[in-house]
gemmi code that builds the backbone of each chain (N, CA, C; Angstrom):
import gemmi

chains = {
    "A": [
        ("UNK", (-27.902, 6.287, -5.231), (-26.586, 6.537, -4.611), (-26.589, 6.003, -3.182)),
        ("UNK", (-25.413, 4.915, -3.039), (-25.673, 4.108, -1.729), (-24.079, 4.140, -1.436)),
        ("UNK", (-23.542, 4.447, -0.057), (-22.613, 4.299, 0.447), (-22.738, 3.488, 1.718)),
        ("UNK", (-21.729, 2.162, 1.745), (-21.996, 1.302, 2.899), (-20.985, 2.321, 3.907)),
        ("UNK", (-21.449, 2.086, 5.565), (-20.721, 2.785, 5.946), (-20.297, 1.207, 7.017)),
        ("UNK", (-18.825, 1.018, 7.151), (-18.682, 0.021, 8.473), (-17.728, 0.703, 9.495)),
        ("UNK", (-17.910, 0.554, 10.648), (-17.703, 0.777, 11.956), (-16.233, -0.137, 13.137)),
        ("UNK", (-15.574, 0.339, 13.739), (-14.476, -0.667, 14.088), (-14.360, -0.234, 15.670)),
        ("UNK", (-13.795, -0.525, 16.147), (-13.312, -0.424, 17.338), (-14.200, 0.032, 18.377)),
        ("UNK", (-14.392, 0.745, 19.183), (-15.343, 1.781, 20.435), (-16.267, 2.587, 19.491)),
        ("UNK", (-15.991, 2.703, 18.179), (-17.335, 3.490, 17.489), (-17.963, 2.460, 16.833)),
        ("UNK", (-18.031, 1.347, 16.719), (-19.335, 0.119, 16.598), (-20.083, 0.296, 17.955)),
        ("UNK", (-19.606, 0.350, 19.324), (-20.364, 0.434, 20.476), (-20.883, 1.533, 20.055)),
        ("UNK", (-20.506, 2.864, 19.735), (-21.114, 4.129, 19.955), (-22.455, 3.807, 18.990)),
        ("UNK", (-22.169, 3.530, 18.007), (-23.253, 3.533, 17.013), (-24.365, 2.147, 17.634)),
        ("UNK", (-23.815, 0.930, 17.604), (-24.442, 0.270, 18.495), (-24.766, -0.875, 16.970)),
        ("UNK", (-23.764, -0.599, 15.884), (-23.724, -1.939, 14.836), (-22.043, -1.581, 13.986)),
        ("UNK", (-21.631, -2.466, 13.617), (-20.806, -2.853, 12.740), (-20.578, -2.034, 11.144)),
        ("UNK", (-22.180, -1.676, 11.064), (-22.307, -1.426, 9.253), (-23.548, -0.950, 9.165)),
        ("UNK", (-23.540, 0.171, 8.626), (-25.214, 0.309, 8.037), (-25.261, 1.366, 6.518)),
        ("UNK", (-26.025, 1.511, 5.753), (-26.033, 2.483, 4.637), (-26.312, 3.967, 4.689)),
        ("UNK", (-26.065, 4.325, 3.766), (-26.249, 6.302, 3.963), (-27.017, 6.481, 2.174)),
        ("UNK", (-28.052, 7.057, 2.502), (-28.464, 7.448, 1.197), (-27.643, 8.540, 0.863)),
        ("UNK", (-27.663, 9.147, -0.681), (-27.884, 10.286, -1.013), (-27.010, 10.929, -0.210)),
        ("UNK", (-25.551, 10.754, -0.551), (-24.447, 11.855, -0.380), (-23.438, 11.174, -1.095)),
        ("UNK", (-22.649, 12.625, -1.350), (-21.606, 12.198, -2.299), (-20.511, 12.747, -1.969)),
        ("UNK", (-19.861, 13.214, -0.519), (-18.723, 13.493, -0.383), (-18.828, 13.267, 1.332)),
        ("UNK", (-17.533, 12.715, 1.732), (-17.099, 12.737, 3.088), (-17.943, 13.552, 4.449)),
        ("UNK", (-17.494, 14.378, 4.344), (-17.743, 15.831, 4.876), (-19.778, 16.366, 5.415)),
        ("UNK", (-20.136, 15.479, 3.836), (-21.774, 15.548, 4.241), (-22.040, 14.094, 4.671)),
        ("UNK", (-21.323, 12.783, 4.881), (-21.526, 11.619, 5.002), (-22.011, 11.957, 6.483)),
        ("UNK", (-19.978, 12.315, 7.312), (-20.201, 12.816, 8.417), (-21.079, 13.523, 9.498)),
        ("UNK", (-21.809, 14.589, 8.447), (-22.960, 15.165, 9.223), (-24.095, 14.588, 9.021)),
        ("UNK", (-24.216, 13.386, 8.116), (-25.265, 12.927, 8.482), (-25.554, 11.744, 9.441)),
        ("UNK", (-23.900, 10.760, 9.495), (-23.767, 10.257, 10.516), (-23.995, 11.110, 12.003)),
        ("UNK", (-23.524, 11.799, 12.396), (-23.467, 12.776, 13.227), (-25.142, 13.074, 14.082)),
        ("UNK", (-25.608, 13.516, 12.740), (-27.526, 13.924, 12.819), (-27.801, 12.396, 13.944)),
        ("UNK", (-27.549, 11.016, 13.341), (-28.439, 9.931, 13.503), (-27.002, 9.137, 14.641)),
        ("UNK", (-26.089, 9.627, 14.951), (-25.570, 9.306, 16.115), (-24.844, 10.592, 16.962)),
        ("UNK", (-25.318, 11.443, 17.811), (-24.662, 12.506, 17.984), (-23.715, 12.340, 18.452)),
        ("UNK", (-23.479, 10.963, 19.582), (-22.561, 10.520, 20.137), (-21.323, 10.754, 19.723)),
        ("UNK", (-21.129, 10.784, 18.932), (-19.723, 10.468, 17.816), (-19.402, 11.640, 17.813)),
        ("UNK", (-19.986, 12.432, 17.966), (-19.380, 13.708, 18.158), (-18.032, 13.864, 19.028)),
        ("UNK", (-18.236, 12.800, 20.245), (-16.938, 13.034, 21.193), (-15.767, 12.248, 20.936)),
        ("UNK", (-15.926, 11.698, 19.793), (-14.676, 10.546, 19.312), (-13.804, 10.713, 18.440)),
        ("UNK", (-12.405, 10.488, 18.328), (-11.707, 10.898, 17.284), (-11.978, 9.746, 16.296)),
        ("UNK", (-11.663, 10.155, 15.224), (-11.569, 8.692, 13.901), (-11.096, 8.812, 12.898)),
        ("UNK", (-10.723, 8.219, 12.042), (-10.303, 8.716, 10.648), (-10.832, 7.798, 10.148)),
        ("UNK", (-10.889, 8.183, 8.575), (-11.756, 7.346, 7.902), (-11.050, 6.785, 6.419)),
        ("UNK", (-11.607, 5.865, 5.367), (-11.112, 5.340, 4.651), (-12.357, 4.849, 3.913)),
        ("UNK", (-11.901, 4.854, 2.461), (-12.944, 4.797, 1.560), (-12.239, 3.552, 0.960)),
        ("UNK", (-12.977, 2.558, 0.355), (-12.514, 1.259, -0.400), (-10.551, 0.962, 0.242)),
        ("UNK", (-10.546, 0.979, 1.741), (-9.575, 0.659, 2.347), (-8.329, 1.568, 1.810)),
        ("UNK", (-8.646, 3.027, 0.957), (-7.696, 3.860, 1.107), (-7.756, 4.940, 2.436)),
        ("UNK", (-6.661, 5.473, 2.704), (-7.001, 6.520, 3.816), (-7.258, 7.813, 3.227)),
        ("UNK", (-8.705, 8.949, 3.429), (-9.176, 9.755, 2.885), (-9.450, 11.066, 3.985)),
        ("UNK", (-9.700, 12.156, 3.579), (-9.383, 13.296, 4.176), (-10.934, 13.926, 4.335)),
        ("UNK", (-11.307, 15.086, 4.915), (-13.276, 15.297, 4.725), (-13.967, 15.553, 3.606)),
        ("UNK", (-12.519, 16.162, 2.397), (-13.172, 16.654, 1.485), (-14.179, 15.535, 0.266)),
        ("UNK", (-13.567, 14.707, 0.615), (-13.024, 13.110, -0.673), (-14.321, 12.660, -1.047)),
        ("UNK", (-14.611, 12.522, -2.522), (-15.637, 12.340, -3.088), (-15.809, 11.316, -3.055)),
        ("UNK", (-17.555, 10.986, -2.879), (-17.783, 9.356, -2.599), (-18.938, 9.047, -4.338)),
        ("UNK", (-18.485, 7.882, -4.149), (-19.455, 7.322, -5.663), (-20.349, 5.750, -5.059)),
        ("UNK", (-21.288, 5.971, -5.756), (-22.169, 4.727, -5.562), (-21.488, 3.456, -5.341)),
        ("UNK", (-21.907, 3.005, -4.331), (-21.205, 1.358, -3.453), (-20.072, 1.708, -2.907)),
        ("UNK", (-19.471, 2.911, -2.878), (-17.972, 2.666, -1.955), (-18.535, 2.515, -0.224)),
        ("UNK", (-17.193, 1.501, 0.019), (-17.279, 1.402, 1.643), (-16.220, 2.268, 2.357)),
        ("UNK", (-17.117, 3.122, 3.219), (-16.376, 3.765, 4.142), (-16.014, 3.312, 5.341)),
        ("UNK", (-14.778, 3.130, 5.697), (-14.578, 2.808, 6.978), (-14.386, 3.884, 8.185)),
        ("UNK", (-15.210, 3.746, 9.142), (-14.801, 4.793, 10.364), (-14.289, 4.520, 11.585)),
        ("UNK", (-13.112, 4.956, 11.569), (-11.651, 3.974, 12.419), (-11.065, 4.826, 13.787)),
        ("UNK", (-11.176, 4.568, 15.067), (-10.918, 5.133, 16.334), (-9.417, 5.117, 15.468)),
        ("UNK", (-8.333, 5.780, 16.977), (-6.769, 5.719, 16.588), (-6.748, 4.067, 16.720)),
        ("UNK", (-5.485, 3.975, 15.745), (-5.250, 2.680, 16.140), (-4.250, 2.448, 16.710)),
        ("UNK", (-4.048, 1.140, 17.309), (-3.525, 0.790, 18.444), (-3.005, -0.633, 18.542)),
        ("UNK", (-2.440, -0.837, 17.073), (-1.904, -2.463, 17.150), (-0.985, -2.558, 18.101)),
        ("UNK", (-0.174, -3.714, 18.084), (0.856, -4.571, 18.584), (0.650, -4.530, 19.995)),
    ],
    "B": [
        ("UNK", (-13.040, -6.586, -2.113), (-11.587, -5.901, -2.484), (-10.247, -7.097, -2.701)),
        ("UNK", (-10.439, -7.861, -1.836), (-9.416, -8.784, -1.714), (-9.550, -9.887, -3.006)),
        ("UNK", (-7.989, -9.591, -3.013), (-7.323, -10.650, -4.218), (-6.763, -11.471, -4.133)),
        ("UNK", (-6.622, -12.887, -4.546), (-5.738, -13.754, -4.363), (-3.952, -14.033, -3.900)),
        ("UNK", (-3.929, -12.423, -4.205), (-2.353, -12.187, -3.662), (-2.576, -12.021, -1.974)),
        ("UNK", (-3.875, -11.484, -2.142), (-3.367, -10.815, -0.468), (-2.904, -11.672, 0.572)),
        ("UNK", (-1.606, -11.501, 1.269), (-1.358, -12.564, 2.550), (-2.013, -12.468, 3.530)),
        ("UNK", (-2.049, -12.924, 4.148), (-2.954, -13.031, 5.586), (-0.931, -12.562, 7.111)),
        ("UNK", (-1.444, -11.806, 7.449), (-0.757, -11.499, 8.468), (-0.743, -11.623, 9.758)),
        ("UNK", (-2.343, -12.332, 10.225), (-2.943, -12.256, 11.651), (-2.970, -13.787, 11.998)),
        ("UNK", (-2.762, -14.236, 13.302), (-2.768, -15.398, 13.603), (-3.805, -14.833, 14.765)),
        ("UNK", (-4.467, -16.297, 14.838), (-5.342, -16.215, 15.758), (-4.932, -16.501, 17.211)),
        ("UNK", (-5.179, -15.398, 17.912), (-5.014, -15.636, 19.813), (-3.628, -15.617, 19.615)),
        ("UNK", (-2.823, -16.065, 21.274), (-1.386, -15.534, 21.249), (-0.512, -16.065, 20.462)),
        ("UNK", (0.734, -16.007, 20.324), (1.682, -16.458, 18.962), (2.493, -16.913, 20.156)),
        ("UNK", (2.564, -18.079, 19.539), (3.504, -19.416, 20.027), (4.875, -19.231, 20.090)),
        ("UNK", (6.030, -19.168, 21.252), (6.727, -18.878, 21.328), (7.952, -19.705, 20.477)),
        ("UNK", (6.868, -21.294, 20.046), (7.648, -22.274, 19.908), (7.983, -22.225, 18.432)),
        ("UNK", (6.507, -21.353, 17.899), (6.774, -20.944, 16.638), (8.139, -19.819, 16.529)),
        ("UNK", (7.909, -19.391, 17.049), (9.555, -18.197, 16.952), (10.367, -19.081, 16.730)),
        ("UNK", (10.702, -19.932, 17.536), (12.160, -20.859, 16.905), (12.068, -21.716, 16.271)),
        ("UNK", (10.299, -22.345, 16.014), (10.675, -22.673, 14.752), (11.166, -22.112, 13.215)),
        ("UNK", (10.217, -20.501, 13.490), (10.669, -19.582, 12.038), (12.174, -19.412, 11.873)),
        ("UNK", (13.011, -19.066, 13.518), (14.240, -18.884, 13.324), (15.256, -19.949, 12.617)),
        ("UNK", (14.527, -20.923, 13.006), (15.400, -22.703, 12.478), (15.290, -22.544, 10.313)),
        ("UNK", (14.014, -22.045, 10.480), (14.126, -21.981, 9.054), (14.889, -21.240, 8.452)),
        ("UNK", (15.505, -20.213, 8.870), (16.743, -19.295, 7.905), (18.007, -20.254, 7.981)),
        ("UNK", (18.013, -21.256, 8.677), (19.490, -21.652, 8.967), (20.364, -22.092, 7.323)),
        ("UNK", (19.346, -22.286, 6.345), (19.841, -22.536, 5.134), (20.169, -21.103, 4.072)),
        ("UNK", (19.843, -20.049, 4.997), (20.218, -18.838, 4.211), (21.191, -18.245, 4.380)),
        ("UNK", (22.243, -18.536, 3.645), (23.894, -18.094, 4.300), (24.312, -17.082, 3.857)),
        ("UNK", (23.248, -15.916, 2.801), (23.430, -15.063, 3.238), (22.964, -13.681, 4.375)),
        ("UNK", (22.204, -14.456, 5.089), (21.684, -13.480, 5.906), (22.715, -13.836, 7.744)),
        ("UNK", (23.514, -12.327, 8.299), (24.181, -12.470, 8.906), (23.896, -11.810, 10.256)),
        ("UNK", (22.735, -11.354, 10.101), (22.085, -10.508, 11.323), (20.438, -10.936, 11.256)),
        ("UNK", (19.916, -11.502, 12.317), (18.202, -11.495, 12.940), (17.764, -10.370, 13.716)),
        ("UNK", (17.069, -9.381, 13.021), (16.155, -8.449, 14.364), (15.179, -8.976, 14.533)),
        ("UNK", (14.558, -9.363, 15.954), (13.379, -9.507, 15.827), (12.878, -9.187, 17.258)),
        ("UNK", (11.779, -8.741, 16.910), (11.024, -7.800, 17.864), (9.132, -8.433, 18.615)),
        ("UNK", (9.143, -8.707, 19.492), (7.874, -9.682, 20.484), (7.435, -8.236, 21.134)),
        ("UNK", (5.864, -8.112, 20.711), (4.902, -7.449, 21.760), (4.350, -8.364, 22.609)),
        ("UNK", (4.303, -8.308, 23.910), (3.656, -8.710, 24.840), (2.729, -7.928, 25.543)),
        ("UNK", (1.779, -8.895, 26.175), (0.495, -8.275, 26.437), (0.886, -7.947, 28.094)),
        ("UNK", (0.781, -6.086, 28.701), (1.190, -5.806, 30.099), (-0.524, -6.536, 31.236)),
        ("UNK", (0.183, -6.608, 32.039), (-1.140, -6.207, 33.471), (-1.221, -5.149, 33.374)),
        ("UNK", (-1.064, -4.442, 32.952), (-1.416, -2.393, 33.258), (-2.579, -2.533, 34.499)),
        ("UNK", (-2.699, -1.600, 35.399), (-3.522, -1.492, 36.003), (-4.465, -0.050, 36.055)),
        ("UNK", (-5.523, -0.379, 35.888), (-6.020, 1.044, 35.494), (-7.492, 0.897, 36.503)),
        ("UNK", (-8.157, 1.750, 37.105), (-8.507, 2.429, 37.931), (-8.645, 1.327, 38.827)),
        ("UNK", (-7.665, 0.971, 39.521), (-7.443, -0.546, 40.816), (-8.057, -1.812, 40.399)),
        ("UNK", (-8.038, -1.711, 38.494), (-8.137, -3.004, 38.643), (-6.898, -3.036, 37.482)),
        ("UNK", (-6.362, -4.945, 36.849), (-5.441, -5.354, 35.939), (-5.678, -6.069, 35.372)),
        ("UNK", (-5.239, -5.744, 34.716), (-5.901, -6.347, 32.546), (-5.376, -7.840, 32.436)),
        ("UNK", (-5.981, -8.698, 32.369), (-5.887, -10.161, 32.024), (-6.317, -10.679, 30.857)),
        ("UNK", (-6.268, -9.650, 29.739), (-5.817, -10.273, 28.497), (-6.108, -8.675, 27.769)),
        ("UNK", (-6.053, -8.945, 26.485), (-6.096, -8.203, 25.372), (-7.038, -8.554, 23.778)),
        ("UNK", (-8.212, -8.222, 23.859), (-9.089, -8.525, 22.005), (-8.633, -8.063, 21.357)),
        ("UNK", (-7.640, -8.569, 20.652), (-7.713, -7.603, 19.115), (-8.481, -7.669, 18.006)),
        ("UNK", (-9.043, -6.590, 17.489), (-9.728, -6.303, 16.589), (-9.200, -5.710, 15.124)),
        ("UNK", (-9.142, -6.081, 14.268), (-8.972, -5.167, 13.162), (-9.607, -4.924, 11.931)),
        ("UNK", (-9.455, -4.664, 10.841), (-10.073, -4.177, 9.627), (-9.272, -5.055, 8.759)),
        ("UNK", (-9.255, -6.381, 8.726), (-8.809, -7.242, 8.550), (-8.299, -6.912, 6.758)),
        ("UNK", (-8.793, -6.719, 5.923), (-8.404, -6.965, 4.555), (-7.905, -5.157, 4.385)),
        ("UNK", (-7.797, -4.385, 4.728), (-6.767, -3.222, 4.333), (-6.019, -3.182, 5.304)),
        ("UNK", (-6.015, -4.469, 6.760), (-4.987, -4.261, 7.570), (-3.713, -5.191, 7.111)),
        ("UNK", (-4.576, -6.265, 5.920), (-2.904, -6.901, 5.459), (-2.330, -6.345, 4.098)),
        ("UNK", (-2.941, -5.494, 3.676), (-2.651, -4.562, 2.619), (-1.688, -3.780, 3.389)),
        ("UNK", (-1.807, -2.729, 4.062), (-0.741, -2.058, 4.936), (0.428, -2.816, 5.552)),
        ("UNK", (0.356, -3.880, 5.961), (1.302, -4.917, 6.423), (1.947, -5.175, 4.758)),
        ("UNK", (1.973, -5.219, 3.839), (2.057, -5.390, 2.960), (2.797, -4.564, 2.461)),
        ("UNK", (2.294, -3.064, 2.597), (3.419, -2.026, 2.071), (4.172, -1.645, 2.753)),
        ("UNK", (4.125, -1.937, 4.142), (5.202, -1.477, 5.122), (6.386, -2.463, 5.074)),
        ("UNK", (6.068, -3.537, 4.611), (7.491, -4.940, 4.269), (7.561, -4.212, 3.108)),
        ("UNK", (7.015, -3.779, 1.967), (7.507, -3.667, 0.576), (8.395, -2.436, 0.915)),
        ("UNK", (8.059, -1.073, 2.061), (8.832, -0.195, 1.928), (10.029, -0.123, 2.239)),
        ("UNK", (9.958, -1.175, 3.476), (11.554, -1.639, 4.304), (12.237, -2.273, 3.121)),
        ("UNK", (11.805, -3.378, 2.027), (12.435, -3.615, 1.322), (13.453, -2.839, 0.693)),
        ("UNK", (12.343, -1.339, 0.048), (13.000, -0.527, -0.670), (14.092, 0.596, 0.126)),
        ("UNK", (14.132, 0.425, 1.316), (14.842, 1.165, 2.090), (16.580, 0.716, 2.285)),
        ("UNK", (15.871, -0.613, 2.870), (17.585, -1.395, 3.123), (17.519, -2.822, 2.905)),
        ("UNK", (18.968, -2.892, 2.743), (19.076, -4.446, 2.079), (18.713, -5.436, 2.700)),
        ("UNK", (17.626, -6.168, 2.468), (17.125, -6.981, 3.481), (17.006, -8.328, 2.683)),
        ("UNK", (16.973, -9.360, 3.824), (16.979, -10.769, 2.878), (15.487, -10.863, 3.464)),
        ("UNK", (15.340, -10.676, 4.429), (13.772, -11.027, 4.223), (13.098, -10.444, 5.820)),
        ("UNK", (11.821, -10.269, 5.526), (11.165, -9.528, 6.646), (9.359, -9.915, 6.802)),
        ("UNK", (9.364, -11.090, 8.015), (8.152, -11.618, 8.214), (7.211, -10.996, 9.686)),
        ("UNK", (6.291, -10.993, 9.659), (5.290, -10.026, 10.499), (3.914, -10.819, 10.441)),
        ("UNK", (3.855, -10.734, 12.109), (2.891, -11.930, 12.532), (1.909, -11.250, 13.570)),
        ("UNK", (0.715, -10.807, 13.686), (0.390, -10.336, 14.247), (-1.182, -10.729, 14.932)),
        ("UNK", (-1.535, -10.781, 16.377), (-2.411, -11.338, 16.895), (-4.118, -11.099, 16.658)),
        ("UNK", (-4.993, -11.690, 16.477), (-6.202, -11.174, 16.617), (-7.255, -12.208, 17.355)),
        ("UNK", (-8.157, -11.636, 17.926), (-8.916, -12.460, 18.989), (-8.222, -12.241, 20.426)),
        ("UNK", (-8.453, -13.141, 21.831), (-7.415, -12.553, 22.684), (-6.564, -13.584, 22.564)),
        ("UNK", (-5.854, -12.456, 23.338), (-4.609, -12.427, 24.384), (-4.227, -12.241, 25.797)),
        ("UNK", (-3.940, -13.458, 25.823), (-3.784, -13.326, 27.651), (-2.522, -12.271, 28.088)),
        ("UNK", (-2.419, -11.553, 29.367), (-1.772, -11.053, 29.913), (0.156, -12.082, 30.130)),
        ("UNK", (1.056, -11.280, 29.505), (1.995, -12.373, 29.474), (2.164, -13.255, 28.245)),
        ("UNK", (1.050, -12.861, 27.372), (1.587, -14.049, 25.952), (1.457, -12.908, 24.968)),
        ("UNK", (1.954, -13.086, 23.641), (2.773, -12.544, 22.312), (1.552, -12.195, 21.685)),
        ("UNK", (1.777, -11.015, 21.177), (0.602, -10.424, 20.236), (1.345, -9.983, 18.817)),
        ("UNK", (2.733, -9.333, 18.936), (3.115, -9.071, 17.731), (4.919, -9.963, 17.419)),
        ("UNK", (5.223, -10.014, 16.558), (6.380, -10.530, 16.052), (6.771, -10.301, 14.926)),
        ("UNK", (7.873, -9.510, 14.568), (8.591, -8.997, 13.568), (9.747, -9.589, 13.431)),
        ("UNK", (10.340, -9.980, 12.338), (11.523, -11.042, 12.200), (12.238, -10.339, 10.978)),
        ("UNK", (13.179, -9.848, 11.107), (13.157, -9.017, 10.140), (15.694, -9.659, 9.929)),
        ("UNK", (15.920, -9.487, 8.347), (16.668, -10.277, 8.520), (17.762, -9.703, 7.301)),
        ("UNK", (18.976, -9.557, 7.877), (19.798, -8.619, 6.525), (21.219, -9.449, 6.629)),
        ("UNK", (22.175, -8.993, 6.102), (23.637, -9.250, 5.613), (24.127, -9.110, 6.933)),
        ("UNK", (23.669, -7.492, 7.583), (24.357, -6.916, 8.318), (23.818, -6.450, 9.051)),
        ("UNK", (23.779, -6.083, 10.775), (23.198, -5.710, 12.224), (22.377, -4.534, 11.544)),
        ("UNK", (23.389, -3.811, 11.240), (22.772, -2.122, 10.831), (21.853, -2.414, 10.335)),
        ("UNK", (21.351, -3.006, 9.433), (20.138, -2.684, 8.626), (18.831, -3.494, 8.900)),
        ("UNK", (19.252, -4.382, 9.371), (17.892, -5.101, 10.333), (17.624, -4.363, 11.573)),
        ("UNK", (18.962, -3.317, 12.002), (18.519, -3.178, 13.262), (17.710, -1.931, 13.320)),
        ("UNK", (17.664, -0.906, 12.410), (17.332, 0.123, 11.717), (15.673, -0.348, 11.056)),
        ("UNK", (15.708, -1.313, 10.385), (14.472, -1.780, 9.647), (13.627, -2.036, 10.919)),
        ("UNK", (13.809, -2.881, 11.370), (13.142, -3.180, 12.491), (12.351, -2.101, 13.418)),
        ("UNK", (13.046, -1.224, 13.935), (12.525, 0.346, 14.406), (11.142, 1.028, 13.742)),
        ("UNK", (11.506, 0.860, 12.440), (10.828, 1.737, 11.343), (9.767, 0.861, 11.075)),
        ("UNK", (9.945, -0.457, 11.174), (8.589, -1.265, 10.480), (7.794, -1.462, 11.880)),
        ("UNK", (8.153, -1.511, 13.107), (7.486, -1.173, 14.248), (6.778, -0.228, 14.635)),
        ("UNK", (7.116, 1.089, 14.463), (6.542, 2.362, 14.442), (5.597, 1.915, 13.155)),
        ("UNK", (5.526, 1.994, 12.088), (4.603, 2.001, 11.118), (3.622, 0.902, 11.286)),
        ("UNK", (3.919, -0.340, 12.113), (2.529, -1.041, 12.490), (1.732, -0.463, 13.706)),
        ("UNK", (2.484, 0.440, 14.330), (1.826, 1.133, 15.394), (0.619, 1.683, 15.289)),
        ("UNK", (1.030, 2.843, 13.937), (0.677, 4.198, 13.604), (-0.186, 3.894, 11.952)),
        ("UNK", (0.438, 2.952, 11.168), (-0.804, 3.002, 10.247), (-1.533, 1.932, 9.784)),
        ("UNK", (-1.891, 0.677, 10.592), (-2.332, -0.063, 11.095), (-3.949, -0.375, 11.334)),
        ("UNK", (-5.002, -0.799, 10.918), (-6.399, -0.770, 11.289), (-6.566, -1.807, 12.392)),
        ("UNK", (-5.835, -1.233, 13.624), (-5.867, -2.793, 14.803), (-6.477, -2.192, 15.813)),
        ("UNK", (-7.315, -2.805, 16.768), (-7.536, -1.760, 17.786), (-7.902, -2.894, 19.276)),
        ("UNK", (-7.324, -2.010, 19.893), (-7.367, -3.203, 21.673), (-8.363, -3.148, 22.467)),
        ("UNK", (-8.854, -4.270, 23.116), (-9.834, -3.837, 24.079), (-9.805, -4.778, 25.423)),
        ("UNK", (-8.894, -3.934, 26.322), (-8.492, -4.760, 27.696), (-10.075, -5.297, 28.379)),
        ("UNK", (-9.259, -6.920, 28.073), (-10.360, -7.055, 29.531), (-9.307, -7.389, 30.997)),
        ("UNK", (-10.502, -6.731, 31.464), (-9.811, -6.502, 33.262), (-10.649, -8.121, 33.978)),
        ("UNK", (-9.887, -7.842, 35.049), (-9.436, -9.089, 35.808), (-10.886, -9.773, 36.073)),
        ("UNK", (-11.858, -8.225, 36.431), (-12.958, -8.930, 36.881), (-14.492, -8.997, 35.551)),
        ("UNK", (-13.504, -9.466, 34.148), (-14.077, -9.226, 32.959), (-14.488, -8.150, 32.666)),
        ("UNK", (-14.763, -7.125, 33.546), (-14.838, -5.631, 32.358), (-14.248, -4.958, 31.445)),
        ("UNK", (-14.727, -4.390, 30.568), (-13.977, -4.342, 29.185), (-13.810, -2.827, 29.310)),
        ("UNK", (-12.365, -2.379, 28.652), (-12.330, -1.212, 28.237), (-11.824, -0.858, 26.909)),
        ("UNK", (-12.014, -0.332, 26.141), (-11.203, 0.131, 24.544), (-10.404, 0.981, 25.276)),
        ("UNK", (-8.962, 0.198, 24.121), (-7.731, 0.985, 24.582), (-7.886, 2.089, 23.283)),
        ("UNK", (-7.518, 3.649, 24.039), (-7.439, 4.746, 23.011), (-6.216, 5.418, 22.954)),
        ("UNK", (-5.139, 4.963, 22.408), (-4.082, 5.668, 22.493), (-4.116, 7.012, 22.016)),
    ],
}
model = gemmi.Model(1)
for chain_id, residues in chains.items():
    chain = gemmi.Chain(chain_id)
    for i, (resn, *xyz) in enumerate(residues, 1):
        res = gemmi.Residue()
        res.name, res.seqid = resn, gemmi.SeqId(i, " ")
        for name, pos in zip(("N", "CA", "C"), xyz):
            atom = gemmi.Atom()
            atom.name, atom.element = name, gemmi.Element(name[0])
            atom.pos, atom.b_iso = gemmi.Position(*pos), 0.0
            res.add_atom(atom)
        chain.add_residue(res)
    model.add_chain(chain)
structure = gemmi.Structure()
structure.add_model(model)
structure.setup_entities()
């Protein structure tokens, strides 16, 4: 069980890459705390997130190869 | 994820003003469209802690950001009568003073372009994967966090 995780805006700096993998979880909510564990930083940032480019909530079940995206507010135009 | 349908919505660096009238020249054969909204973001000097922003990076999440561009024209469609509604939007920089967004949006009648237009603006605002990062005058960078 492999979830890619990629990174956008001021939380690629926080983390300090673009993309990296998460073993061994299968829902949002524990993705988060394990991101969290291995960047505490992120703790002070807002974001929302998105699984295979839908927008998803903490509870949202993850399955082998989905990409999560973790997205500051956004701020086009 | 991406499919052969998907359009591409982002032009690279600022959007050519010259392009605006050229897109506008192209409706001239559509006789039924009797009203143009169209709507130009420009990039401010904002000045933020005594210094001013001399351009703008945009960044985005490029393949679910033209998916969303995508349903936000399909929803205006379904909203009001529109002959047609094109959306052009910047990535890479932008200098202070040149075009980052452009909405061209195009109906029978004022009301409903002028109405569409509002609504498809707010929704590239707000659900959008774009994100800014001023550089200041003396190249330091800041992420804009609205």
């Amino acid at each position: 069980m492999q979830i890619n995780v990629i990174f956008f805006g001021v939380l690629s700096d926080v983390v300090g890459k673009n993309m990296l993998t998460i073993q061994d979880t299968d829902n949002m909510t524990d993705l988060k705390r394990k991101l969290i564990t291995n960047y505490p930083d992120l703790i002070d940032y807002t974001y929302r997130m998105a699984v295979n480019q839908q927008m998803v909530e903490d509870n949202h079940r993850l399955f082998d190869n989905d990409i999560v995206a973790i997205m500051p507010p956004f701020a086009g135009g | 994820m991406r499919t052969m349908k998907d359009k591409n919505y982002f032009v690279q660096g600022a959007i050519d003003p010259v392009f605006i009238g050229e897109q506008i020249a192209t409706h001239n054969s559509n006789h039924g469209i009797g009203a143009h909204s169209i709507f130009l973001g420009q990039v401010r000097a904002d000045e933020k802690v005594g210094k001013h922003v001399a351009g703008i990076e945009y960044s985005a999440y490029r393949d679910m950001a033209n998916k969303v561009f995508a349903k936000i024209r399909e929803e205006a469609f379904e909203k009001w009568p529109l002959n047609c509604v094109h959306i052009f939007h910047s990535t890479g920089l932008v200098k202070t003073g040149e075009l980052s967004l452009f909405v061209f949006c195009s109906s029978g009648h004022r009301k409903e372009s002028i109405k569409a237009m509002e609504q498809i603006v707010e929704d590239i605002k707000h659900k959008v994967p774009i994100w800014k990062k001023e550089i200041m005058e003396d190249e330091s960078v800041r992420w804009v966090q609205d």
